[in-house]
NUVODO-321482 format. One record per residue (C-alpha): x, y, z. Coordinates in steps of 0.25 Angstrom, whole numbers, plus 5000, padded with zeros to 4 digits. Layout:
NUVODO-321482
XYZ...
end
This chain:
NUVODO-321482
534155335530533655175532532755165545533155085555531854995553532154955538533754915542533554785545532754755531533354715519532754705504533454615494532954635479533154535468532754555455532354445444532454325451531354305461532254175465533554255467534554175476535554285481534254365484533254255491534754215499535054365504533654385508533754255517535354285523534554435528533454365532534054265542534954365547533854455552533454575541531954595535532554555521531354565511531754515496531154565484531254475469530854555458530354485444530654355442532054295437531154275423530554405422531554485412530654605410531254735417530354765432529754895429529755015438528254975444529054835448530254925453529455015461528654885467529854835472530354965476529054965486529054825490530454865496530154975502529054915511530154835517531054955518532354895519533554965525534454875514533954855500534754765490534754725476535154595470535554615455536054585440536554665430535354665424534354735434535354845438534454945433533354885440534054865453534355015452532955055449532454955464533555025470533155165467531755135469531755055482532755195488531755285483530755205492531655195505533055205509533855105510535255035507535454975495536254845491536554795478536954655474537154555464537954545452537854655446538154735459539354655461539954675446539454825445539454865459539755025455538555035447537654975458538055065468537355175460536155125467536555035478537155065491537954965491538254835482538654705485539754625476539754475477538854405486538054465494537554395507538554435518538654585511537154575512537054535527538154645531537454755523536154735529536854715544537454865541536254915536535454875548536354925558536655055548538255015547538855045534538954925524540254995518541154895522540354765518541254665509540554645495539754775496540254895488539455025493539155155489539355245500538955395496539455385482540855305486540955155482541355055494541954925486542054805498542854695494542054555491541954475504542454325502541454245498540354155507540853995506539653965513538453955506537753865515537553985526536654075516535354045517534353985505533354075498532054075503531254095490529954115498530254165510529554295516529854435512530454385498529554475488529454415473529154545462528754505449527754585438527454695449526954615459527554535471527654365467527154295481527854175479527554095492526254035486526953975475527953895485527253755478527353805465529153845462529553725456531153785456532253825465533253895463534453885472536353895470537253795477538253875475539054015471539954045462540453985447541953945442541854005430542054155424540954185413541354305406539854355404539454305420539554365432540454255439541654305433541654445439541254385454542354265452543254385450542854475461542854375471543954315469544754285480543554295491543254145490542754035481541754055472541253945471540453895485539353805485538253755495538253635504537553515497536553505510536453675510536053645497534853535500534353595511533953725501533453625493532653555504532053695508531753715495530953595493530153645505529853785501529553735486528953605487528653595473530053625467530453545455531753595449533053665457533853755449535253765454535953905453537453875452538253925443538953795441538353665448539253575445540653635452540853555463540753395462540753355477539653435479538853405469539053255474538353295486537253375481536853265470536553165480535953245489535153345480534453205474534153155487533653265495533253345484532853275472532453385463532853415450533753535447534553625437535953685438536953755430538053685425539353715417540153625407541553625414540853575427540253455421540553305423540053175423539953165440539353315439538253265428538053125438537853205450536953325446536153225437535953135449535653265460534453315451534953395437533853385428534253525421535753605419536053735413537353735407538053865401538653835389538853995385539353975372539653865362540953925357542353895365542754025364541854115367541554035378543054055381543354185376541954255378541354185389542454135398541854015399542853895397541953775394542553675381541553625371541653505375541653525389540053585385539653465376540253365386539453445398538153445389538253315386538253265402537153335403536553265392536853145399536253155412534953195407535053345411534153445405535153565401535253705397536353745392536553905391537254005381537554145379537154215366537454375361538754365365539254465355540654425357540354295350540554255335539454195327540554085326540454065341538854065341538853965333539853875340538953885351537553845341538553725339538953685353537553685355537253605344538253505350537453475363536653375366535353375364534353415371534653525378534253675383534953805378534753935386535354065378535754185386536054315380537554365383537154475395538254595398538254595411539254695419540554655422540554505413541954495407541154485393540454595395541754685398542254615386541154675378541154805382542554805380542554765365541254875363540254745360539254795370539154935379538954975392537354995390537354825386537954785400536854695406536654815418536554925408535754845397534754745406534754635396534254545404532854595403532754585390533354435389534054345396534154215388532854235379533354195367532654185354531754295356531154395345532054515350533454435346534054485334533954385322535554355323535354325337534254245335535154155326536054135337535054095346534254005337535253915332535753895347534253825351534353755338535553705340535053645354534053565346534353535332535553465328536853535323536753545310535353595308535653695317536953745309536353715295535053805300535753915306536653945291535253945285534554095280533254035284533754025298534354165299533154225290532054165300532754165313531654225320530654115316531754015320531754095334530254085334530153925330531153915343530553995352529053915354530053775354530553725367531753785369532253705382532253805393531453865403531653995410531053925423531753805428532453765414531753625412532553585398531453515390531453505376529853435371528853525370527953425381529153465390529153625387527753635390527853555404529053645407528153775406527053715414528053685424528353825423527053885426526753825437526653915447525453955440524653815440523853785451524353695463523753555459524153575445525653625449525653495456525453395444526353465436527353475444527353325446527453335430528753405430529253345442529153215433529653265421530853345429531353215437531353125423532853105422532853105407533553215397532753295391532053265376532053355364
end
């Protein structure tokens, strides 16, 4: 039984990402409308090592000092297990309500129910309001659009609400804000000291992608909300700059803004707007992802002229059909060449990603995509991710259909994601995966026939893990931070000072920081 004191508060927990959007956004919706919300961010988004059960049991106590009449969970695939042990500790602690959200809530939400009172499908901020509303004046939630519930063993399944078109009424995140607790190693991260020291901002000016990956999860939620409204719905310009401009105040210091879209490049008349006004009230650099099919001169002019300094393109794959067949990603080769090469043109630093342990691929298709590499221009970053399982992915269906992986390997089951995500030419890979991997960061930096001479070669086989060594202590392009593409060792070492910062005492923060700022606001590309 929830006491009457603890209905009115609320406790939002997101795990390994201290900078979690949906979260930070949820905790500011309850907290304008009235409830004693208190947010809890364990481990950082960079911290792949599993929380152990002293972390678990510290969280567990944290929360139950606020004693929450509503307790909910933000989550992937990958910290199911994790969610489940929070959950079970926190309920051992006090009673309370359980809600469950996220992806993998939405794609699995039977399996979530085991532990949750309810689960919400799909987004989550009116479902989240009404819950906590019914929870606070002890109404039942069975009825609630997007939540399914578990109600003394019996599954309520509410049909998906139409989707919100007004981004601009939801309130910004509030990264510093009171009550927002910041877990990492043990211990609670104070973060308001350090308000001079974050140098990035993290931020989406829109929801929603067109396309239909088969290993991503915007294929299932394309398909389960289809019909309540369109998927794709971006932020006013001046919603946008007025963030930015609140941002700027709370973070004087900022140098870089990393945009979170899906696709930045959609809509044209829109980015008209936001180019000139981004450079003109803004002025910082900043970083977006971008895809092939939505590239074009006017694009590359505007983005270029708003601020772009870095891109993150996903290229996938470099073979046409298993891009097609496997991937469902319809991009022609000469759409990605001609895309890279705008980039090229405007002087933007990118990183372009690809998908490795696809078991479904042919040796002949890994080594159309060590050649599509090779076809780039030069310079540029290459970002490897391994091929992750993740429940309900069309390819992962695929394989379970065909007996290529089991039950025990999907992303939920197996928690991949703790042992890697995209780090790549590490002592644990095999030496035929190691082959794979190698020749694709060779073939972003030597010319295509030495990379497809080297590869036929014994020696290259026979010593592959001095090959993987020799390339692990070169600069390899990215940065797990705030992804500054350089190439010079000068530039690699100015990187991961710029990356330590927060350690560096104020007066020298302040010269470097001019450093970079110098370096970053050069409108040059890149040098090998």
């Amino acid at each position: 039984m929830i006491p009457n004191s603890s209905r009115n508060r609320v406790a939002l927990v997101g795990l390994y990402n201290h900078r979690s959007l949906p979260v930070h956004i949820f905790h500011s919706l309850l907290e304008d409308t009235g409830y004693d919300v208190r947010s809890y961010y364990l481990r950082r988004q960079y911290n792949l090592q599993r929380a152990d059960p002293r972390e678990v049991a510290f969280l567990a106590d944290q929360v139950a000092q606020h004693n929450p009449g509503l307790f909910c969970v933000s989550l992937t695939s990958g910290h199911f297990k994790l969610a489940a042990e929070i959950t079970e500790a926190v309920r051992d602690r006090i009673p309370t309500t359980v809600l469950w959200g996220g992806i993998h809530p939405t794609v699995m939400p039977e399996e979530c129910l085991q532990y949750a009172d309810a689960v919400c499908r799909g987004e989550g901020e009116d479902a989240l309001l009404e819950m906590a509303q019914a929870v606070r004046d002890g109404a039942s939630y069975d009825g609630i659009a997007n939540l399914w519930v578990n109600r003394n063993g019996t599954v309520i399944r509410n049909e998906p609400r139409m989707l919100r078109t007004d981004l601009d009424s939801l309130p910004w995140p509030r990264f510093v804000a009171p009550n927002r607790i910041y877990l990492d190693k043990g211990g609670i991260v104070d973060y308001e000291p350090g308000r001079d020291r974050v140098t990035t901002y993290d931020m989406m000016t829109s929801r929603g992608c067109p396309h239909s990956c088969s290993y991503c999860c915007n294929e299932f939620l394309n398909l389960y909300l289809r019909g309540k409204g369109p998927i794709i719905r971006r932020r006013s310009v001046d919603n946008v700059m007025a963030e930015l401009r609140e941002a700027l105040a709370m973070f004087p210091n900022l140098l870089l803004v990393l945009m979170g879209d899906d696709v930045f490049s959609l809509n044209v008349p829109w980015l008209r707007e936001f180019a000139e006004k981004y450079a003109a009230k803004i002025g910082l650099p900043f970083v977006c992802n971008l895809h092939p099919n939505h590239l074009d001169e006017e694009r590359m002019r505007l983005l270029k002229s708003a601020g772009l300094r870095f891109c993150v393109m996903g290229i996938q794959s470099g073979s046409p059909s298993s891009r097609e067949q496997l991937l469902n990603r319809y991009t022609k080769q000469a759409d990605i060449i001609r895309a890279t090469e705008l980039v090229h043109d405007y002087g933007i630093r990118p990183l372009y990603q690809f998908i490795i342990d696809n078991p479904l691929e042919s040796d002949q298709q890994r080594a159309e995509t060590r050649v599509l590499i090779s076809r780039l221009r030069k310079p540029f970053s290459i970002q490897l991710f391994h091929l992750t399982w993740f429940p309900g992915a069309r390819i992962t269906e695929q394989a379970l259909e065909q007996g290529i992986i089991q039950p025990t390997d999907v992303e939920h089951e197996k928690e991949s994601g703790y042992k890697f995500w995209n780090d790549v030419l590490s002592y644990l890979r095999t030496p035929e995966e190691l082959y794979w991997d190698c020749s694709y960061f060779l073939a972003a930096k030597l010319p295509a026939r030495v990379v497809e001479w080297l590869v036929r070669q014994q020696f290259y086989r026979r010593h592959i893990q001095f090959i993987r060594w020799l390339l692990r202590r070169l600069p390899l392009d990215y940065h797990r931070h705030c992804w500054l593409m350089v190439n010079t060792v000068f530039n690699v070492l100015l990187h991961r000072i710029h990356f330590y910062l927060d350690i560096i005492r104020d007066r020298q923060f302040r010269y470097w920081r001019r450093t970079v700022t110098d370096f970053l606001r050069r409108d040059h590309p890149p040098v090998f």
